[in-house]
C-alpha positions in Angstrom: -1.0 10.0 31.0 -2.2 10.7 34.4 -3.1 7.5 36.3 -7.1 7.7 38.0 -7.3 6.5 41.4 -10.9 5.2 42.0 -12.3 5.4 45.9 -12.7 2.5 47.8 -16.5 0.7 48.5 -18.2 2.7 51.0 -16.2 6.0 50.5 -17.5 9.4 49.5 -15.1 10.0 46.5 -14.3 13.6 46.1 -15.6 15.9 43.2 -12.1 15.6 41.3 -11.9 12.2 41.5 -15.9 11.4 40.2 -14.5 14.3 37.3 -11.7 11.9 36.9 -14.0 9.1 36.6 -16.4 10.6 34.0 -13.5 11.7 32.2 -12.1 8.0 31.7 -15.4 6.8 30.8 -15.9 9.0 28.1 -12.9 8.4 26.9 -14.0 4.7 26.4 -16.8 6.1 25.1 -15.1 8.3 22.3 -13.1 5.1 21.5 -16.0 3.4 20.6 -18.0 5.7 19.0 -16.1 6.2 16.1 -15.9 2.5 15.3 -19.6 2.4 15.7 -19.9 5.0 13.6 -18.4 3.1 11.0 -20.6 0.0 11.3 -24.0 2.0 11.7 -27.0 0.0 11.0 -24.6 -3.0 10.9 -23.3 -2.0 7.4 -19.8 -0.8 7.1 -18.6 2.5 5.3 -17.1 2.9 2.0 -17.2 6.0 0.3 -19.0 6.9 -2.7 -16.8 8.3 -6.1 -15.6 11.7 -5.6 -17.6 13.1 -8.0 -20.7 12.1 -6.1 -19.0 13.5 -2.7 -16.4 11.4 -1.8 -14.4 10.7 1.3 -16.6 11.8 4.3 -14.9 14.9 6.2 -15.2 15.9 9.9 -15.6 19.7 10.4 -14.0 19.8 14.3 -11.5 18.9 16.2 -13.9 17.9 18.8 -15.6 15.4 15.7 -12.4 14.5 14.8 -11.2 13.3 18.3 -15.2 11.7 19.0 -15.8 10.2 15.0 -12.2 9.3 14.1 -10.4 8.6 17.5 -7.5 10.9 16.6 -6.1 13.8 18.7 -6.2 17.0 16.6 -3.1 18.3 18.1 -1.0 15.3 17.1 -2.8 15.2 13.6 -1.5 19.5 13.7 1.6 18.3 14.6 2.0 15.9 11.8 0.6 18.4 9.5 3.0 20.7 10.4 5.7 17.9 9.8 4.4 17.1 6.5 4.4 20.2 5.3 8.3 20.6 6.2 9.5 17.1 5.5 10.2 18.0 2.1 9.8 20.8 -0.1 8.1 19.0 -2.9 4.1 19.8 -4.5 2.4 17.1 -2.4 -1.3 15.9 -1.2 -1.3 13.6 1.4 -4.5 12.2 3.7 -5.0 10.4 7.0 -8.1 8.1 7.2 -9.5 6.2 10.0 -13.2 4.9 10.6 -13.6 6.0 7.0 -13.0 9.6 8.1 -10.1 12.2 6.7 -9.0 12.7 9.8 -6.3 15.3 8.4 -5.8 16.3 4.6 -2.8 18.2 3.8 -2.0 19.7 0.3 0.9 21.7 -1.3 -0.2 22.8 -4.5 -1.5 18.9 -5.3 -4.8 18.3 -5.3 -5.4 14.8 -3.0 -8.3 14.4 -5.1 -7.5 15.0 -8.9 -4.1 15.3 -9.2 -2.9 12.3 -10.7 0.8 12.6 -11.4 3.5 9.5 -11.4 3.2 7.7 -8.0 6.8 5.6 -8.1 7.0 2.6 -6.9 3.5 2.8 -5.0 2.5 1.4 -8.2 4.7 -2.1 -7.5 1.6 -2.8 -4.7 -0.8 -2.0 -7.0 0.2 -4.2 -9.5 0.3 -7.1 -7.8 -3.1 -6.6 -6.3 -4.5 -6.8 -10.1 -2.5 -9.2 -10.7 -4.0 -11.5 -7.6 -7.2 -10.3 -8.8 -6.5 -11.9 -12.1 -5.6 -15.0 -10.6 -8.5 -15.4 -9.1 -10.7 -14.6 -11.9 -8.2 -17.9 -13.7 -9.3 -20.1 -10.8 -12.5 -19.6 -11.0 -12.7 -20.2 -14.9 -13.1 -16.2 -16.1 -10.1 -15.9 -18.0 -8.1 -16.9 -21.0 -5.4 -18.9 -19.2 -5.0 -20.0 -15.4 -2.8 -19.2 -13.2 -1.3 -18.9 -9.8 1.9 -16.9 -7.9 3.4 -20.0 -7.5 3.6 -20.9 -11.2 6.2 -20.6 -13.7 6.3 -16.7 -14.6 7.7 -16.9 -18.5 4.8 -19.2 -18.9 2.5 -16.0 -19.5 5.5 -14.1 -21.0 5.6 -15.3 -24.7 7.5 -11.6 -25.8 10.4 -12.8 -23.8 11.3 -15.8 -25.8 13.7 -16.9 -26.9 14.9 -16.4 -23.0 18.3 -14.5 -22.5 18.7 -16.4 -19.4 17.9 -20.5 -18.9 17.1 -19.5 -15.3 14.2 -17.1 -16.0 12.4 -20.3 -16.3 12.4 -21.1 -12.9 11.1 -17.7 -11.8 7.8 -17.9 -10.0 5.0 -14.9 -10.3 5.5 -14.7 -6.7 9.2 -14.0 -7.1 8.8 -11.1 -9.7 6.5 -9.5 -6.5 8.9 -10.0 -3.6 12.4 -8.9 -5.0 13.7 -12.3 -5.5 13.3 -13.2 -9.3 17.2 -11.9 -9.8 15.9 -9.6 -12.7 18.2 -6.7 -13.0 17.6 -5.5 -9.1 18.0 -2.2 -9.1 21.9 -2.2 -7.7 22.8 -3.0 -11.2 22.8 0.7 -12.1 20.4 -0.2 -15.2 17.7 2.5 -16.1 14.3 0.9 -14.8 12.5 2.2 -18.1 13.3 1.6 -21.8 11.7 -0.2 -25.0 10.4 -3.8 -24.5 13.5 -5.4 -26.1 15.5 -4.4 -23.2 12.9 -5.2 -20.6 12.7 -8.5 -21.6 17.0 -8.9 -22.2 17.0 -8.9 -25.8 18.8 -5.4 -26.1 22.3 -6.7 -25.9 22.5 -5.0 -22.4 24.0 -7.8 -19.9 22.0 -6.6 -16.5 18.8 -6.7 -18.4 19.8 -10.4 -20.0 21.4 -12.2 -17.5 19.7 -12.5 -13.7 22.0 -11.5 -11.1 21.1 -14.5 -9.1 19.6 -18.0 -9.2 15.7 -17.1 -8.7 15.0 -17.7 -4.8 18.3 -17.3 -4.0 18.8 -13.8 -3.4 16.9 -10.5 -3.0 17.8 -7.2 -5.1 14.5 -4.7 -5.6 13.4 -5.1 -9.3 10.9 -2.2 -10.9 11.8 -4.5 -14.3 10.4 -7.7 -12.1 7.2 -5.9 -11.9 7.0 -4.4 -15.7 7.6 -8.6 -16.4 3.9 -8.7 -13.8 2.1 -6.4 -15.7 2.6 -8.7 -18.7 1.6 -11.5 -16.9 -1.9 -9.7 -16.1 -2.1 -9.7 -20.3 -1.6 -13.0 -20.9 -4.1 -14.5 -18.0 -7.0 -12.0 -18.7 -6.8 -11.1 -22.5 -6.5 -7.8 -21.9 -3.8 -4.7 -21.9 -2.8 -4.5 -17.8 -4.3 -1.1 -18.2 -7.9 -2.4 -19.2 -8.2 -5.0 -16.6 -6.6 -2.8 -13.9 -9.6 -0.3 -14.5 -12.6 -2.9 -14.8 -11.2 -5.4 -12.0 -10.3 -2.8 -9.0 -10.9 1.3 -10.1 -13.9 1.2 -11.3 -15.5 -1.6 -8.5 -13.6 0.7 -6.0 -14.9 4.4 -7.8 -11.5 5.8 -8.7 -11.9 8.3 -11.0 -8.7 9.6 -12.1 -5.5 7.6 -13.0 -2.9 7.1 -15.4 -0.5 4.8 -16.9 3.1 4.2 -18.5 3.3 2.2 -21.3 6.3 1.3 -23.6 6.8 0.4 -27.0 8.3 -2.9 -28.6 7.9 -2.4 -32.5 6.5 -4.9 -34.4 8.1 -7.7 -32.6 6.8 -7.1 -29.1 4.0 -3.7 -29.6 3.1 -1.6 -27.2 1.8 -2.8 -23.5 1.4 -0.7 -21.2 3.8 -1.7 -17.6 3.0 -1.4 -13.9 3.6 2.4 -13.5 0.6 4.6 -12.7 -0.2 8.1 -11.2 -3.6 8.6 -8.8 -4.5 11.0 -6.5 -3.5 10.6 -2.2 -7.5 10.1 -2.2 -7.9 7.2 -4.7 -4.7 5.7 -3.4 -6.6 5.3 -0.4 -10.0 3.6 -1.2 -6.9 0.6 -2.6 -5.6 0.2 1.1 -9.2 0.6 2.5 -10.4 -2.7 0.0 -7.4 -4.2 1.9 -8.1 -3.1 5.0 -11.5 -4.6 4.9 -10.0 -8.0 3.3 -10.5 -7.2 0.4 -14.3 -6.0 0.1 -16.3 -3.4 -0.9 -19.5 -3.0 -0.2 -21.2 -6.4 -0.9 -18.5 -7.4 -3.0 -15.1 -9.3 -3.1 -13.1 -7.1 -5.2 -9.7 -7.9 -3.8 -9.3 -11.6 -2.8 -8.9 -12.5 0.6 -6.2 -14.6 0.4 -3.8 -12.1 -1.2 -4.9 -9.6 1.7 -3.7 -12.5 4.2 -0.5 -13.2 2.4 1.0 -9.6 2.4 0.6 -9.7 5.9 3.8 -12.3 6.2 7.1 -12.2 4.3 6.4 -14.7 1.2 10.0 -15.7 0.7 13.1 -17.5 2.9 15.6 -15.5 2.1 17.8 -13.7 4.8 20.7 -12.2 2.8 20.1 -8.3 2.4 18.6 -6.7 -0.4 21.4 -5.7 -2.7 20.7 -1.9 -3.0 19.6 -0.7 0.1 20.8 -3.5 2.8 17.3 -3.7 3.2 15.5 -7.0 5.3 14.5 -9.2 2.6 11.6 -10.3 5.0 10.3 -6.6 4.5 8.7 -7.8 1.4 5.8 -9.4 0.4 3.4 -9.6 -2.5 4.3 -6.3 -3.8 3.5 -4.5 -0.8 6.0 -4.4 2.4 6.0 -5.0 6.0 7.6 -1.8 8.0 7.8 -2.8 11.2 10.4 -5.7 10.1 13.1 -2.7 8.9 16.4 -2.9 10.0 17.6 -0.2 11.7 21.0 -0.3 10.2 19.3 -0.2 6.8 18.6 3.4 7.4 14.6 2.5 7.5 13.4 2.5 11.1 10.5 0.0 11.5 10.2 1.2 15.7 6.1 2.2 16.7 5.1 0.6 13.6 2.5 -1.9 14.5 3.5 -5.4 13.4 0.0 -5.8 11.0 0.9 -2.5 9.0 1.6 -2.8 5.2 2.5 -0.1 2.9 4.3 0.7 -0.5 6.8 3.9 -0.7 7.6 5.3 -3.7 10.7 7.4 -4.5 9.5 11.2 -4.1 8.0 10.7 -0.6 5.1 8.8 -2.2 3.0 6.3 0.3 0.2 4.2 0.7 0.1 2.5 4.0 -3.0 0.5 6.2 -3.1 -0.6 9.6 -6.0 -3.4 10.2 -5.7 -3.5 13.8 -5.8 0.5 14.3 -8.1 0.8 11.5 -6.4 3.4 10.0 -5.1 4.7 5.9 -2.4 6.8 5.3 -1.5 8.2 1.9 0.7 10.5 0.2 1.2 12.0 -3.5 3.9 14.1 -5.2 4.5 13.0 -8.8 8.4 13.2 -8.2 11.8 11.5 -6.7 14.4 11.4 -4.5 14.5 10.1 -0.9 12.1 10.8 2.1 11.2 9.6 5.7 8.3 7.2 4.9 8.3 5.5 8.2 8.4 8.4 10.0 5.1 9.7 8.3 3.1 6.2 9.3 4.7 6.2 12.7 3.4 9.5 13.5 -0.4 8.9 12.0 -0.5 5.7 14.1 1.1 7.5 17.4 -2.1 10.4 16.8 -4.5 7.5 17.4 -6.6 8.1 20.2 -5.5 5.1 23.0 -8.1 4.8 26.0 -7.6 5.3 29.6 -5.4 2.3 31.3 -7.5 -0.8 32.3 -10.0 -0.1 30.0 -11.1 -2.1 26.9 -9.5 -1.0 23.3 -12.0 -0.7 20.9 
């Protein structure tokens, strides 16, 4: 960026240089404007169900540089990387001051197509699930509880336990990779009937934990199926039911859907963690969190969990056993990119340090960034590997940054 010299007291300042001038003061200007925008009449945005409109749209570049504080020839540029990242069906959306800045689609719709979303789900399981524990706290369900206690307290399927040490696992450690349920180096297929979920197949990586709980960290999709049944016991009702009532519905997601497996008569059928939504849904979930955890005049999302996943919530250094991954990358269900490694392979560089997101195998991705105000999603409904950092790097790098020595907004 060109640097402004300003004329000394007393000086006629040439035409260029007043142009200059003007120039870096509306660029303030634009900076603020959008964020105002936001808060008009003191109230801040959230979007109404997209059946009664939706996500609010900007029709220009020019409104999308003034509104949303993003430069449209970055926000091309990342369309154009988008669309060649991959060759998978995708939708994907870029949000800031409540504003789809950019909404790119490959034969997904970003606002009904609700195919399988991976491992996206993990973060929004645990975000019912926090949900649900506050409800307990407050006296609105069944049975308390908190991430801190005993996990197979609110598991009664699983007993008889496979394992003596799955009673010491903590809710919080079936969120953050370090319960030592069959982590996902084991090789063990992440779905199946209830009986081997919960280790009472006869399969050894699915009975016995791979490491003392706390002790270790090894990425666990069957940690999270474990949550979902957790969510049962504490509210009363299926994962499924209290997952719509608690945060879609509050939030005016429209379209979803769930996994669910079957147990026979000794366990039934419950549904687990795995969902598909929309990119646009996705993102009214990281714009709750964005805005600690409200929506409109209500606390839908409580504001401690939105605080928590902002940290690492467990001590353990060793790398993640699949991936090498930093075990300080995860929190409560959702992770902290900027805190990659780069000899995991995930590169964490131009990430601000407040960003949290959830990637899912397929090049699926929620992301928020408090401090640049900002959403980022993406939906494909499939697998395999893809540059998820890259993506939220870019969308932050398209933000519009004021002139030096002026005031961010």
């Amino acid at each position: 960026m060109q640097k402004t010299s300003f004329p000394k007291p007393g000086a006629q300042a040439p035409l260029p240089v007043l142009l200059a001038v003007v120039g870096s003061l509306l660029s303030l200007l634009v900076a603020h404007a959008g964020k105002a925008s936001e808060t008009a009449g003191g109230k801040t945005y959230f979007p109404p169900p997209e059946s009664q409109g939706g996500w609010r749209t900007l029709p220009s570049p020019g409104d999308v540089r003034r509104l949303a504080g993003m430069d449209p020839v970055k926000l091309d540029d990342l369309a154009a990387w988008l669309r060649r990242s991959d060759n998978r069906n995708f939708a994907a959306v870029v949000i800031r001051h409540g504003y789809i800045a950019l909404e790119v689609e490959r034969a997904n719709s970003a606002r009904t197509d609700s195919r399988r979303v991976a491992s996206v789900s993990k973060a929004v399981c645990a975000t019912v699930l926090a949900i649900a524990s506050q409800q307990s706290q407050q006296g609105q369900t069944p049975v308390r509880m908190t991430f801190d206690d005993p996990a197979f307290r609110f598991i009664p399927w699983a007993q008889p336990l496979s394992d003596p040490r799955k009673a010491q696992i903590t809710v919080k450690q079936l969120l953050n990779h370090t319960s030592g349920i069959c982590p996902e180096a084991t090789g063990a297929p992440n779905d199946g009937t209830w009986d081997y979920i919960l280790g009472h197949s006869g399969d050894e990586r699915t009975a016995k934990l791979a490491f003392d709980p706390g002790t270790g960290c090894g990425y666990s999709t069957m940690a999270l199926a474990h949550a979902a049944l957790v969510c049962e016991t504490v509210t009363g009702k299926p994962y499924d039911q209290f997952a719509i009532e608690a945060l879609f519905k509050p939030l005016g997601i429209e379209h979803w859907w769930f996994q669910y497996y079957d147990g026979g008569n000794r366990y039934g059928r419950h549904p687990s963690h795995g969902l598909g939504m929309p990119a646009r849904d996705l993102a009214r979930i990281a714009y709750c969190m964005l805005h600690e955890g409200r929506w409109q005049d209500r606390q839908v999302i409580p504001r401690w969990f939105v605080e928590q996943t902002a940290a690492p919530t467990s001590h353990v250094t060793s790398p993640e056993m699949r991936w090498g991954l930093n075990p300080q990358v995860f929190s409560h269900g959702w992770e902290l990119p900027a805190r990659h490694w780069p000899k995991s392979g995930r590169d964490g560089s131009g990430i601000p340090k407040d960003a949290r997101e959830k990637p899912g195998s397929g090049g699926q991705l929620i992301a928020f960034v408090p401090s640049l105000d900002l959403v980022i999603t993406r939906q494909t409904g499939s697998s395999g590997d893809w540059q998820f950092e890259e993506f939220l790097r870019r969308a932050c790098a398209a933000v519009v940054v004021p002139e030096p020595g002026f005031p961010k907004p």
